[in-house]
C-alpha positions, 0 to 999 in steps of 0.5 A, spaced: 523 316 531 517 322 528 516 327 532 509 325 533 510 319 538 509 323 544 501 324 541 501 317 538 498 312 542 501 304 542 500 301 535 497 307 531 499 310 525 499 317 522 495 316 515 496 325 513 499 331 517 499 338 515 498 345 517 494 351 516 495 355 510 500 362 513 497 367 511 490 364 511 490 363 518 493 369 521 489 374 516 482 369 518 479 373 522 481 380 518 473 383 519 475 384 526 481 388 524 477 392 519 472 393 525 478 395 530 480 401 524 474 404 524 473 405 531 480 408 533 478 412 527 472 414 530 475 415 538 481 419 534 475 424 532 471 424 538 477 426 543 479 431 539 472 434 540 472 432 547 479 436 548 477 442 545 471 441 550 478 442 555 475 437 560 478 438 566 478 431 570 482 424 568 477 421 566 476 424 559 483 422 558 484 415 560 477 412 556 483 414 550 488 410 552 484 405 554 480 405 548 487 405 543 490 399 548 483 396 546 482 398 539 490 397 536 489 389 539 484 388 535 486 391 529 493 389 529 495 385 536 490 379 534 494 379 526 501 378 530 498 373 535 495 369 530 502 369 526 506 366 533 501 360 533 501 359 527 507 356 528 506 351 532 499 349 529 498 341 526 494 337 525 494 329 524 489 324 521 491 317 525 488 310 523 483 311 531 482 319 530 483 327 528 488 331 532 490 338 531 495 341 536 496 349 537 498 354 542 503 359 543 504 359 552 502 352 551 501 346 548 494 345 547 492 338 543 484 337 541 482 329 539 477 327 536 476 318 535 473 317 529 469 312 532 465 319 534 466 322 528 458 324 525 458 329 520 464 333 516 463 340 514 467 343 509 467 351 507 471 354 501 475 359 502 479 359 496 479 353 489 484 349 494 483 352 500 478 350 506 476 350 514 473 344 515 469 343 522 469 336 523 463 334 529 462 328 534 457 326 539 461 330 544 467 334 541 467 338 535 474 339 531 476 345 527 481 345 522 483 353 519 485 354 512 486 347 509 490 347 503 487 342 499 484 339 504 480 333 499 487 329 500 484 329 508 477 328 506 480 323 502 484 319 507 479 319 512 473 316 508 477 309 508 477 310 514 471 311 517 468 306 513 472 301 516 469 303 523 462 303 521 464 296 518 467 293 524 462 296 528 457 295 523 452 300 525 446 301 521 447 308 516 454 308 516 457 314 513 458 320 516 455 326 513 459 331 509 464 325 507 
């Protein structure tokens, strides 16, 4: 029995699965890390001048640590988040639809038929390294840090063709594909 026969629904098929790159999806969002060291750099700075200043109330005090919480969070606790889910980040491309199944308290699965799917972008992050953003009529799908993500492109092409054949509607590709 796969361990995806839980999300399948009766008589479908998975066609491709994969994950997100590791190191790409934890470090994803390194500008927010980069902007977080600069701002405990500069709060470092300011209350050692508000200290010398010798404020005599608590309040010159718990802004500090209220801004370090915040600030090592975000330069370094969002990393260590990132790395937990990936772990429990997949992504399946069925013979009906896409999903992508993530989180760490709980599981957290996203699905987009493909009979809704309208256009495909594709951003490069490396030679074979992408997120692709895939956008129906009313949910949107993202998926981090491909690795080569032309073999999903390449099995959903197929796919969506045979859709738009079966339900021959006019103008039947999808844009990006």
């Amino acid at each position: 029995m796969s361990r995806w026969s839980r999300l399948l629904q009766p008589g479908e098929r998975i066609v491709w699965e994969g994950r997100p790159a590791p190191r790409a999806f934890t470090f994803r969002n390194w500008r927010w890390s980069m902007f977080a060291a600069a701002g405990l750099l500069m709060l470092l700075l300011l209350s050692k001048g508000v200290w010398l200043l010798q404020v005599d109330y608590v309040a010159g005090r718990w802004w500090f640590w209220a801004g370090s919480t915040v600030g090592a969070w975000i330069a370094v606790g969002h990393l260590v988040w990132a790395r937990l889910e990936w772990e429990q980040v997949f992504y399946l491309l069925t013979d009906r639809r896409l999903v992508a199944v993530s989180g760490v308290l709980g599981r957290r699965c996203q699905e987009l038929p493909l009979t809704e799917l309208e256009n495909v972008e594709q951003f490069a992050q490396g030679a074979a390294l992408a997120t692709v953003k895939f956008a129906g009529k009313r949910k949107r799908l993202t998926l981090h840090c491909l690795e080569h993500p032309q073999l999903l492109l390449g099995s959903l092409s197929p796919l969506v063709e045979t859709f738009r054949l079966k339900n021959s509607q006019p103008g039947g590709s999808v844009k990006g594909i």
